[in-house]
N, C-alpha and C positions, 0 to 999 in steps of 0.2 A: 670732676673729682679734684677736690686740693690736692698739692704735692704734700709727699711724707716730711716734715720739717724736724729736726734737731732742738730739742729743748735740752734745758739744766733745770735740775728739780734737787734740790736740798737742803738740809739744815745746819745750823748753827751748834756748835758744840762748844766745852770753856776753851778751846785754846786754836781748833782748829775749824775751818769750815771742809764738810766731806760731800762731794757733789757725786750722785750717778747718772750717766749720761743714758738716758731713755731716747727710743725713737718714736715719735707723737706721730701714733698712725691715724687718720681719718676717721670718723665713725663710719663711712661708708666699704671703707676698709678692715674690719674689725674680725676679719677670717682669713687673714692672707694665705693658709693651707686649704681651703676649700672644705672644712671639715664638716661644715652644716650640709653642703650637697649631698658630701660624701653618705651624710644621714637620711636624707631625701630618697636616695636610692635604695637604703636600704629598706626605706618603709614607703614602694608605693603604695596609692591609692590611699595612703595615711593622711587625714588632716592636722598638722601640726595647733591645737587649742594656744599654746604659750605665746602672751602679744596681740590675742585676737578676741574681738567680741562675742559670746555664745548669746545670738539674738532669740527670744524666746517665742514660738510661736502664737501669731492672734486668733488664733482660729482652735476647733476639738484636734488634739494631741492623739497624732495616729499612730501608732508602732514604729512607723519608719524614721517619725517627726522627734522621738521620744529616744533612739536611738542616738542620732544625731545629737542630739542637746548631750545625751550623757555623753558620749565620747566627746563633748566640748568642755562641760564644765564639772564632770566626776572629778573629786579629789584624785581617784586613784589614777583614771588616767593621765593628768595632768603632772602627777607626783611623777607618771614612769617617762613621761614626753623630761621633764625637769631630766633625770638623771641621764636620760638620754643626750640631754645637750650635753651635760658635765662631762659625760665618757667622750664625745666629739671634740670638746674643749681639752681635756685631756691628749687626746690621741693630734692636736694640734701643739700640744708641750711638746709631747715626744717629739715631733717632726721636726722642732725647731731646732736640736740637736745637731743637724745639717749644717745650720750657719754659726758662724762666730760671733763670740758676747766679747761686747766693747764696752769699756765702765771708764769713764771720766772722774779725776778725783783732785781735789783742791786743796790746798793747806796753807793758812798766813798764820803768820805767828809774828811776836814784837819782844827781843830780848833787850832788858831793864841791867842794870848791873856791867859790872864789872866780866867779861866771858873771855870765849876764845873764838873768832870767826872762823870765816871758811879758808882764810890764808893762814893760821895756827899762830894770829899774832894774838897779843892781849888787847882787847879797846873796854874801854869803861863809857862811850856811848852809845845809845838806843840805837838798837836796829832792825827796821824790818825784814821779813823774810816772806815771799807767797811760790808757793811750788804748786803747780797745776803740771796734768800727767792724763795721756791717753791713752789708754792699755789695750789692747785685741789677744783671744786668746779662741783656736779657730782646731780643735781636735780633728785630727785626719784620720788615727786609725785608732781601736778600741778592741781589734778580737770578737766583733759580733754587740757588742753590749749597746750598742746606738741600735743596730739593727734589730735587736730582739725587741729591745723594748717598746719598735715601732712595730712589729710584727703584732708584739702581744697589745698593745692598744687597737690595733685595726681588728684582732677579733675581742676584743672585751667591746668596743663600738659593735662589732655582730651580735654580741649575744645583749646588750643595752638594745637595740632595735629588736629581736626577737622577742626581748621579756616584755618591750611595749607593745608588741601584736599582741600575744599570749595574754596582758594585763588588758588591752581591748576587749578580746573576744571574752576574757571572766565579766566585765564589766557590761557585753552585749549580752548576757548568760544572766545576770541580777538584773536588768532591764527585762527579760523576758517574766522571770522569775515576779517578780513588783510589779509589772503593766499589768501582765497578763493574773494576778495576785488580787490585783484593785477590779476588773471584769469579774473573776468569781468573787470575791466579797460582793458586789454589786449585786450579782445575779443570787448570792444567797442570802441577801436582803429579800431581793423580790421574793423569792422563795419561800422563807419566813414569812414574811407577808401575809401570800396567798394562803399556807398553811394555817396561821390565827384568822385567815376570813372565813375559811372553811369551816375551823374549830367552833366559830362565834356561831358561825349559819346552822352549826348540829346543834349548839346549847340552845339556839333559838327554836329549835325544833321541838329538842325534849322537853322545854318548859313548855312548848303550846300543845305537847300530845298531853305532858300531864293536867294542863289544867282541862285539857278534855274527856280527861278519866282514862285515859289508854296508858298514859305511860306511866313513869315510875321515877320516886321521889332519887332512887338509886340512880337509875339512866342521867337525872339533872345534874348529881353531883359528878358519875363520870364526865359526862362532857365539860363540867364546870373546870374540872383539872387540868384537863385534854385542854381546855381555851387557855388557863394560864399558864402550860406549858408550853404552847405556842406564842404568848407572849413574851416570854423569858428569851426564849429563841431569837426571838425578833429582835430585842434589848440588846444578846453580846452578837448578833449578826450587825446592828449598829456601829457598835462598838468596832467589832473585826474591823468593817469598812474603811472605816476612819484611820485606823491602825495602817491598815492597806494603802491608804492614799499618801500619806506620814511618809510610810516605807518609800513609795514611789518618788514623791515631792525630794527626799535625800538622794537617790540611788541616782537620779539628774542631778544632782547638784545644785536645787534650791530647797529654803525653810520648810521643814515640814508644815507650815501650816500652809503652804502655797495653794492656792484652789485649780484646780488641775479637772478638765474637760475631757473625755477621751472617744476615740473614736476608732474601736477595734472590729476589725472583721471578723466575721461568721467564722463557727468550726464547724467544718461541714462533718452530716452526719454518720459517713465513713469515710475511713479511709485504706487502702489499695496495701493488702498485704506485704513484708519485707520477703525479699527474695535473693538481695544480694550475698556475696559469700563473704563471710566473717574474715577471713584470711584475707583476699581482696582490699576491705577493708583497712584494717590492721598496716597492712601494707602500705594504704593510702595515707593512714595517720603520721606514718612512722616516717616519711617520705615531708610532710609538709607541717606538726607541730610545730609550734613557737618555741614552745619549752623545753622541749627536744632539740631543735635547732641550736635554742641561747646555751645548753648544757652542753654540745659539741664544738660550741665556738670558746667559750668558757676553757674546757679541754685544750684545745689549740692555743689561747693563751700562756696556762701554766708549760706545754712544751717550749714555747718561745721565753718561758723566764729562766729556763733551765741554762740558754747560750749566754743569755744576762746574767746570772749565777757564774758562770765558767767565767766568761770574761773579766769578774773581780776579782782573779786572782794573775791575772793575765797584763803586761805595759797597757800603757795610753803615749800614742804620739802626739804631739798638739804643735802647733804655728803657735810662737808668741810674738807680740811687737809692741811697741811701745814710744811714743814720742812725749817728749818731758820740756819744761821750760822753768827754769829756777831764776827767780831775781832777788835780789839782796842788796840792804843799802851800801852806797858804798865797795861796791865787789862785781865787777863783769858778768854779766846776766849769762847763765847756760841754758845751751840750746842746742840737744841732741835725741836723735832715733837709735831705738834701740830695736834687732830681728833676732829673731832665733828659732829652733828647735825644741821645745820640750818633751822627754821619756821620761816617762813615771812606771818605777817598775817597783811592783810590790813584794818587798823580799820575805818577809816574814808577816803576818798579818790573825799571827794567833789562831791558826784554823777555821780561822771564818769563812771565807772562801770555801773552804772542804765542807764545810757544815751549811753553807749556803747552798752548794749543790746539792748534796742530802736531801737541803729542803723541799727544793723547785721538783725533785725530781719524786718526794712523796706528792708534794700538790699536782704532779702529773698523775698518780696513781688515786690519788683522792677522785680527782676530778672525772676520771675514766668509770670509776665506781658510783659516783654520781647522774653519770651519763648511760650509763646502764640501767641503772632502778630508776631514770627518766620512761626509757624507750621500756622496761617492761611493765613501767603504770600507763603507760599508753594506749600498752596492748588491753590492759584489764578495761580499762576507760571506754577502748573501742566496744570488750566484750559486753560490757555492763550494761552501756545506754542503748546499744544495738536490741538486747533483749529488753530492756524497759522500752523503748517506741515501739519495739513488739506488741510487749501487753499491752501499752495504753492506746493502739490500734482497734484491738482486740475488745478491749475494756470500752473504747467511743461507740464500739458498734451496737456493741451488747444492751448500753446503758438506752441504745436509743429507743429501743424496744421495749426496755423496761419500762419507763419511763410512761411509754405511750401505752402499756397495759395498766401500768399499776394506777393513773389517773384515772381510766376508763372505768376500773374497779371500785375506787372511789366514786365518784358519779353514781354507779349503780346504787352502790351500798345505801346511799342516801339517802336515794327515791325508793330505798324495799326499805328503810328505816321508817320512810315519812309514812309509808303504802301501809306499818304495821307488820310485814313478810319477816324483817328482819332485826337485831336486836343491834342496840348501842353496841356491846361491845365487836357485833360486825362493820361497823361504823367506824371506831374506832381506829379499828385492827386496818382497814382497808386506809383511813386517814393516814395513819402512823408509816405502811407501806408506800404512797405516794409521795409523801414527806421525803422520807429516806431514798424512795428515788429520785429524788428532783437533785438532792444533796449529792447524790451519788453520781450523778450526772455532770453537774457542774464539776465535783472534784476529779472527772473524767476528760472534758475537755482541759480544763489546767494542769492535767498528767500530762495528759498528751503536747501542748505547746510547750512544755517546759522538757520532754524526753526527747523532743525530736529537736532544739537549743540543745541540748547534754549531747547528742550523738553527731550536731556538726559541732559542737566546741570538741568533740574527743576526735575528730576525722580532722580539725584545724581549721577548718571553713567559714567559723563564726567569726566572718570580719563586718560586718554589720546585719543590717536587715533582710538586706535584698538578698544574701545567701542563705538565709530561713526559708523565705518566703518560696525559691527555686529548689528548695532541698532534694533531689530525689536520687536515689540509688540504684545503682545497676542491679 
């Protein structure tokens, strides 16, 4: 590591040059408060995206793989890692308030004419003049006002780390939502599909019973409908798909038009009633939210600007010192250190102070009020998705049966349509019910993956995949 070296950085003005003395830290130095670990910690098992490659996978994009890519390259998670850093870089401002600011300042000057020097004689030749001066000014005591505002920066960094879990899991929550979005468009493709094969195989029918005298000019045109209402289907099920893929391609963080391969596991055909207790629950959310959390660190911030409030109205003690060196043409160069004490006490200040505390101490009661309508949309969040992965439990079981009756029924219908037993619009009717259950079906399992995503993002849990995928409740 290079040593910290001493540079002069300034500019040129008409009369004077103004120098401030900066201390040229390292780049490898470039956190001397430790304020990025201190971020670290607060977001395990977090990948920090900011600085790093999101390599895309070459192989079919499996849920877990699709996870990973957006919490790399979503806008929004990367917007909330960004502000994350700022409130660390921040909260390494405050810190510096510790040590003492030392400013270097420069000034030459050339007096023309006729003047009066520094001995108060009269000379009417040119003289130079360069005054360079190195100032330290090192506050020792303030009333709290150093300390609050490092207090209140360590929890505004709490609640910047929490809003970026909370922004994760909404982001692993539109991943589920768009994956699992682009499998049912898919599957209501095939679905459509199947259903104008069907429709085509019945028009194919009634035109070969009527040309053999059994059927009816009527029967041809039902089914003629029934097939181009199955293609229409088929056409915005296209469309959907496409839409769907679009959705997904963004929600990772490439071009919608990106061509995207997936590779999603099976939803099995039931699944294992809730039994856990709602309260229980509730409890659990209330205990580990993000938003909840960032709301209550939030809270502890405006209490800590209430003592920064108080303090503005309160002295400041500070170290000063100073070493000067003045030379002049013609006139004994000076060369003296200057120490002292400085109290700053503020006598009067227009009521600002009084009315600054007012303030700090409504933003403590804001923020309280905040922190409360967090934790009781929590509870409702808990209540909501609890009963929605109910239904759609309920809803996967049900549809599997349907499903497997109403195709059966179709089948039939067919062979007592072809056999003469039975009539087109039994045909039909039994077509139109298979249909709608295949539809039904499919909009059953993407309830289902998307309620039971809703009830671990409302329990807090949705910090990637692998917490889906292990979901289970007591």
């Amino acid at each position: 590591m290079r040593p910290a070296r001493w540079t002069l950085r300034g500019t040129w003005s008409a009369a004077a040059l103004t120098v401030t003395l900066a201390l040229a830290i390292p780049a490898s130095a470039e956190d001397p408060f430790g304020t990025m670990q201190t971020l670290q910690r607060r977001t395990p098992g977090m990948a920090d995206p900011i600085g790093h490659d999101c390599l895309l996978p070459g192989k079919a994009l499996t849920f877990a793989a699709a996870v990973d890519l957006a919490l790399c390259r979503n806008p929004q998670t990367r917007a909330a890692w960004a502000a994350a850093h700022e409130q660390a870089a921040a909260l390494g401002a405050a810190e510096s308030a510790w040590l003492p600011q030392i400013v270097g300042q420069a000034e030459g000057s050339r007096d023309i004419g006729q003047h009066v020097d520094v001995t108060g004689a009269t000379v009417g030749s040119s003289q130079n003049t360069l005054d360079a001066a190195l100032n330290l000014t090192w506050t020792l005591y303030d009333f709290g006002a150093r300390g609050g505002r490092i207090r209140s920066a360590h929890r505004l960094l709490d609640a910047a780390a929490e809003t970026l879990s909370s922004v994760n899991q909404q982001v692993v929550l539109s991943v589920v939502q768009s994956y699992y979005g682009v499998v049912a468009a898919d599957e209501l493709l095939v679905a459509a599909r199947t259903t104008e094969s069907v429709t085509a195989h019945s028009l194919e029918i009634a035109r070969s019973l009527r040309t053999g005298g059994v059927g009816t000019l009527g029967d041809v045109l039902q089914a003629e409908t029934a097939n181009d209402q199955a293609i229409i289907t088929r056409v915005q099920a296209e469309a959907t798909a496409k839409t769907a893929r679009g959705t997904l391609a963004v929600t990772l963080g490439l071009q919608a038009d990106h061509l995207l391969t997936l590779d999603p596991q099976s939803v099995p055909a039931e699944v294992p009633a809730l039994n856990a207790k709602i309260a229980d629950l509730m409890t659990e959310a209330t205990r580990q939210r993000p938003d909840l959390a960032a709301a209550v660190a939030q809270r502890d911030a405006a209490e800590a600007n209430v003592s920064v409030a108080r303090a503005a109205g309160l002295p400041t003690i500070s170290v000063v010192a100073g070493k000067d060196f003045i030379t002049t043409s013609s006139v004994p160069n000076q060369n003296f250190t200057q120490i002292g004490v400085n109290i700053s006490v503020p006598i009067f200040t227009g009521f600002s102070a009084t009315y600054g505390v007012r303030q700090a101490k409504a933003a403590v009661e804001a923020s309280e009020v905040n922190a409360e309508q967090v934790r009781l949309g929590v509870t409702l969040g808990v209540w909501n998705a609890y009963y929605a992965l109910d239904s759609a439990g309920q809803q996967l079981t049900a549809t599997g049966s349907l499903t497997r009756t109403a195709e059966s029924n179709e089948e039939v219908s067919l062979g007592r349509y072809q056999s003469g037993v039975a009539t087109i619009v039994d045909v039909l009717t039994a077509q139109t019910a298979a249909a709608n259950a295949r539809v039904t079906r499919i909009n059953a399992e993407l309830g289902w993956q998307v309620a039971r995503a809703e009830l671990a993002l409302a329990l807090g849990r949705l910090s990637g995949a692998e917490p889906l995928e292990k979901l289970t409740l007591p």
